[in-house]
N, C-alpha and C positions, 0 to 999 in steps of 0.2 A: 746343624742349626736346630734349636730349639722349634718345637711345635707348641703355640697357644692353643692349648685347650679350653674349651670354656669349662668354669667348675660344674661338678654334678652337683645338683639341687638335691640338698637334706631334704629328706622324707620330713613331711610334718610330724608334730608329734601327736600320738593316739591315746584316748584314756581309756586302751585295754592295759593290762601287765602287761611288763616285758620276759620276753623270753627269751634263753639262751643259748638253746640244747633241743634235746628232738622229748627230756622230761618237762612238759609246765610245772610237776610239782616238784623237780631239784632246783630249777631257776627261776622260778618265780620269783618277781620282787619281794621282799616282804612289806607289811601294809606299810603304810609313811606313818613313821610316828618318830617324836624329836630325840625321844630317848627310849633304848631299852632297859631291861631287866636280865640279869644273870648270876646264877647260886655258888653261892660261896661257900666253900668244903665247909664251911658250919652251919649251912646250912640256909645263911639272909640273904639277901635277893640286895644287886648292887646295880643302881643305872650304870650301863656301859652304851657310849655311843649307836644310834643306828647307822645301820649299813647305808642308808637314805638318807642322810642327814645332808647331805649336800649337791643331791638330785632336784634339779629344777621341778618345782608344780605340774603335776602333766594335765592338770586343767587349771583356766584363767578366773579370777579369783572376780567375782559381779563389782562392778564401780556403781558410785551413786549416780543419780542422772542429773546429767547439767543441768544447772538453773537456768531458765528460760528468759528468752531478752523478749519476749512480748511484753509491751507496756499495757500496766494494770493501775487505775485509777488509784489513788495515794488515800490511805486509810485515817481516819484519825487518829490511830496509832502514829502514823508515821512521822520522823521526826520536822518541822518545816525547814525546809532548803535554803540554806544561806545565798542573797544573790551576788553575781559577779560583782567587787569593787569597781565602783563607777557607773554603773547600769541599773535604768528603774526598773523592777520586777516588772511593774506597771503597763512601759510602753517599749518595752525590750521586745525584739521584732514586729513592733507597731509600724505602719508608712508614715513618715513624716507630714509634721501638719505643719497647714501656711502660718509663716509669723505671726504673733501678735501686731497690732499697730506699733508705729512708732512713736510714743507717746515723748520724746524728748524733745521735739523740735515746738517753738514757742508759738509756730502756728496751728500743732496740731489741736483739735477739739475729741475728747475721749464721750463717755458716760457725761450727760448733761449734770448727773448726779455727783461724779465722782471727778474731782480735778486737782486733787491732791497731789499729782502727779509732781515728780524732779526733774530738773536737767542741769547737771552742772555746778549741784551744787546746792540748788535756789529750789524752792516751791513757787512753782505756778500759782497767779492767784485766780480766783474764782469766778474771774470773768472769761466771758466768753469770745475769743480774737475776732473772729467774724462777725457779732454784736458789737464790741467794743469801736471796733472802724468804721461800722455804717450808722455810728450815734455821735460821731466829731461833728464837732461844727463846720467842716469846708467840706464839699463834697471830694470823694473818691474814685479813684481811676482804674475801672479795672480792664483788663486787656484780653481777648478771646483768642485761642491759641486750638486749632486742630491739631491733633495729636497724629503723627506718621507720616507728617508732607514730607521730614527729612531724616537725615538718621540719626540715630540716640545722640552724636556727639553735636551734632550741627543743633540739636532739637532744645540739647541742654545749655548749647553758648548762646542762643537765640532767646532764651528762658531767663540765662544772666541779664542780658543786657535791657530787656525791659523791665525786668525789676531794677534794676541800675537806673532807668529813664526816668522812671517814678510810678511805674505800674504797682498798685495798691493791694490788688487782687487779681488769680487768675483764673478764666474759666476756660478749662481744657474741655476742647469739642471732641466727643467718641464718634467716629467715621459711618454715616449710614450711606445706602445706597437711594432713598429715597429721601431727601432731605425738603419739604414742600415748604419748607418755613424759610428756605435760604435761598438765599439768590445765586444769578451763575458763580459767584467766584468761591464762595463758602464752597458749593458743590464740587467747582473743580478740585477744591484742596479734598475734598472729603472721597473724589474717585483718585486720586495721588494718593491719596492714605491705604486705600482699599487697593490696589494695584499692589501697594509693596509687602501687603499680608502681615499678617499679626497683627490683626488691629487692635483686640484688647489688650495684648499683652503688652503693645509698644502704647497703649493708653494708660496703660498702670505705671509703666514705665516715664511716664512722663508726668504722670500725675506726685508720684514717688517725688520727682526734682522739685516742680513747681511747689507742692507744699511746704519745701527746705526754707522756699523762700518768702514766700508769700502767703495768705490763706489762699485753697483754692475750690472753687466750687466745678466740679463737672457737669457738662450740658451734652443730654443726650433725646434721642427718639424713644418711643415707647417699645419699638419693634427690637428692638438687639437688649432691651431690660426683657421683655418675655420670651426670647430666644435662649437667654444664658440662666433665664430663674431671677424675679427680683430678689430674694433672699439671698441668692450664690450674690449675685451682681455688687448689692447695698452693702456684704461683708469684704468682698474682695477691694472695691472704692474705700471703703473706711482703714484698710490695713495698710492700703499705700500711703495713706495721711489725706485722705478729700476732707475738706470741711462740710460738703452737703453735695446733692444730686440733685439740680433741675431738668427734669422731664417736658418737653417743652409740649407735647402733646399729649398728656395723662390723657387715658381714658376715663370715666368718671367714675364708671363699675368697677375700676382695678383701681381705684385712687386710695381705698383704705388698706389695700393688702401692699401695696408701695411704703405708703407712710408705717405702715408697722413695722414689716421689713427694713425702711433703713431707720426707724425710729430704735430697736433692737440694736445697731449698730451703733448709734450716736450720730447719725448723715442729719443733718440741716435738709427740708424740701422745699425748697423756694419754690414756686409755683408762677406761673408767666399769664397775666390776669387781659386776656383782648379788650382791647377799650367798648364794646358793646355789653360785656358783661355787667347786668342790674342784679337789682332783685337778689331774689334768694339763691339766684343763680352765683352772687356774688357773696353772699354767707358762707353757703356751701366751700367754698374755693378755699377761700381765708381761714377758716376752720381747721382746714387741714396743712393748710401751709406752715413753714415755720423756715426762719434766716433773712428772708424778704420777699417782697412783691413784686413782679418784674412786671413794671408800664412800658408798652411800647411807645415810642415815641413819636411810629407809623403803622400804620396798618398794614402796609406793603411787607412786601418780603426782606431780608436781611440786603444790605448793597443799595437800599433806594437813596438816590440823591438828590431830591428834589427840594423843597422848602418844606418848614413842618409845622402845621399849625399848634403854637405855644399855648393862646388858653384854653386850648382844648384839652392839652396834655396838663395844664394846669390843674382842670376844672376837676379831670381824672383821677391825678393824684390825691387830692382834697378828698374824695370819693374811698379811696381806699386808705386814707389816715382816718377815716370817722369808721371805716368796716371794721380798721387792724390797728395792734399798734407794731406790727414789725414795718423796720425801714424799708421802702421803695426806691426801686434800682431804675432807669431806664434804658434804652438802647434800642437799636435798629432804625437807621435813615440819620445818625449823628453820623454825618460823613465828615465835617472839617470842626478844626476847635472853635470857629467862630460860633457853630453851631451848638459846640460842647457847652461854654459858657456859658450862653441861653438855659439851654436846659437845669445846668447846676444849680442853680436859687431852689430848682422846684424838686429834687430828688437827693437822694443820698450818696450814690453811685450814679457814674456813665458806665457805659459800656462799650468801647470800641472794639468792634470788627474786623468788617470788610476794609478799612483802609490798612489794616495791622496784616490781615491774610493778603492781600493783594503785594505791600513790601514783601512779605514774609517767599509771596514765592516766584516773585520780579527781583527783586534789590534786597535780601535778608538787613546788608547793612545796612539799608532806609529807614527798616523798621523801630531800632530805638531812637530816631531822631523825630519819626512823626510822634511815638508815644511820647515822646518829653514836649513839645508844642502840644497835645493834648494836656496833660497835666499841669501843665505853665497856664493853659484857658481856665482850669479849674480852680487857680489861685485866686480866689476873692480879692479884687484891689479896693472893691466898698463893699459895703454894709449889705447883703445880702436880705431876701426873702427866708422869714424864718419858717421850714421845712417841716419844726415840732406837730 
């Protein structure tokens, strides 16, 4: 049987001579050179091969040094870098930015300047859809809608169908926790909103639908516009498609950094004017407003049922057509259409509520049958109070 040996390891090679013998000078290599010289019986010198001629280098011949992968800032020399097919040099590894609005759908409102916009085809013309509705001759119905009682899909069928009923316009409620302006049932929808979490986000989300359909203005507290940034706040509402943002409790000190901010964006500020407001008190307001002037129709909180004094509300609106000339909206304490009716001669818009929130989270399907008995009271059968 064979034995494996392992092999013996060649000595490295040394850059002394080699030697062969016990003479270094009989065996000495001779120097390394490609070709020799050797004399010719007449005497000329003829190359004849070296002995060395095909003796490995006994030293290792110096290499260049690698060229270095440290990145070094690009010269003017240097040529400019073709970019990938398909990709902006620009925002290639940039984080994705939020959409544009959606300037295609016929209610949204862009740049008060700029309404040049297409869809489908057609240029939009250069009136403004939430102007152009609160200046008809019959008053308009719009419908208040919190945002998060249900879920996206129940939110969006519930969405259809009051527009379906005859809902004109919609104002999506953003969920607070301290709501001082609403009554219990507003609030309970607004603590259901806030229980199922994401409230902005399922507020944009819902703001997003109701636009498709209808113009829609958002109604929120001053407290969750200073929490998220009125700037963040006015760009994120105007990209879902809002036509405007009323604040229903502006502070007065933050009222010009609001209006700039969503003025920036193109948001409409309606402005919610309390029936005590005179004076310069009432300048100031209107000033800054713009889309309309929200009269209550009660002093009470949002949900009151009681009877509502007409010329008073009358005498108020009158008050705020000689302040302004944007249309006046009213609402709060219109609990049935008997009452709706009444009000219409004197306003441009109703605004139903609490009877829409209260269906919305008792009987969903109740709720586009009370909107259309609202809208049916808004049909002028005579000759109405002219509003101009």
């Amino acid at each position: 049987m064979r034995c494996c040996r392992p092999p013996t390891p060649r000595p490295a090679h040394s850059s002394r001579p080699r030697s062969c013998g016990s003479s270094p000078s009989s065996c000495a290599t001779p120097p390394r050179s490609s070709s020799a010289t050797s004399t010719e019986p007449n005497g000329s010198a003829s190359p004849t091969p070296s002995l060395n001629s095909s003796v490995m280098p006994t030293t290792r011949p110096s290499r260049s040094p690698r060229p270095s992968t440290a990145w070094l800032p690009p010269s003017a020399a240097d040529p400019p870098r073709t970019p990938r097919p398909g990709r902006n040099p620009l925002t290639a590894g940039a984080p994705l930015l939020p959409r544009p609005p959606r300037l295609h759908r016929p209610y949204a409102t862009a740049d008060p300047g700029d309404r040049t916009t297409a869809g489908k085809g057609a240029t939009l013309t250069t009136h403004d859809a939430l102007h152009t509705l609160l200046t008809q001759p019959a008053c308009s119905l719009a419908v208040f809608v919190p945002a998060g009682m249900h879920t996206a899909a129940a939110e969006r069928r519930h969405l259809d169908a009051l527009a379906h009923a005859g809902c004109a316009l919609f104002e999506i409620g953003l969920a607070h926790h301290t709501a001082v302006l609403d009554g219990p049932v507003i609030q309970s929808a607004y603590r259901r909103a806030l229980m199922r979490g994401s409230v902005l986000d399922r507020t944009l989300r819902a703001v997003e639908h109701a636009a498709d359909l209808r113009p829609t203005v958002v109604m929120t507290y001053w407290e969750p516009v200073s929490r998220h940034g009125p700037e963040h706040l006015a760009r994120l509402f105007a990209e879902a498609g809002a036509t405007g943002v009323m604040v229903v409790d502006l502070p007065t000190h933050q009222a010009a950094r609001w209006q700039a901010a969503a003025q920036s964006t193109g948001l409409r500020t309606p402005r919610l004017v309390p029936r005590h407001t005179t004076g310069t008190d009432l300048a100031h307001v209107v000033t800054g407003a713009s889309g309309w002037l929200y009269a209550p129709a009660s002093s009470a909180p949002t949900g009151y049922q009681g009877p509502l004094d007409i010329p008073a509300l009358s005498g108020f609106t009158r008050r705020l057509r000689a302040a302004s000339p944007l249309p006046v909206v009213s609402g709060v304490g219109i609990s049935t259409p008997a009452l709706a009716a009444r009000v219409a001669p004197l306003v441009d818009a109703v605004v139903i509520g609490t009877p829409i929130v209260r269906a919305l989270a008792t009987a969903p399907d109740q709720a586009p049958v009370l909107a259309a008995a609202f809208a049916q009271a808004l049909r002028p059968t005579t000759p109405t109070e002219d509003r101009a």
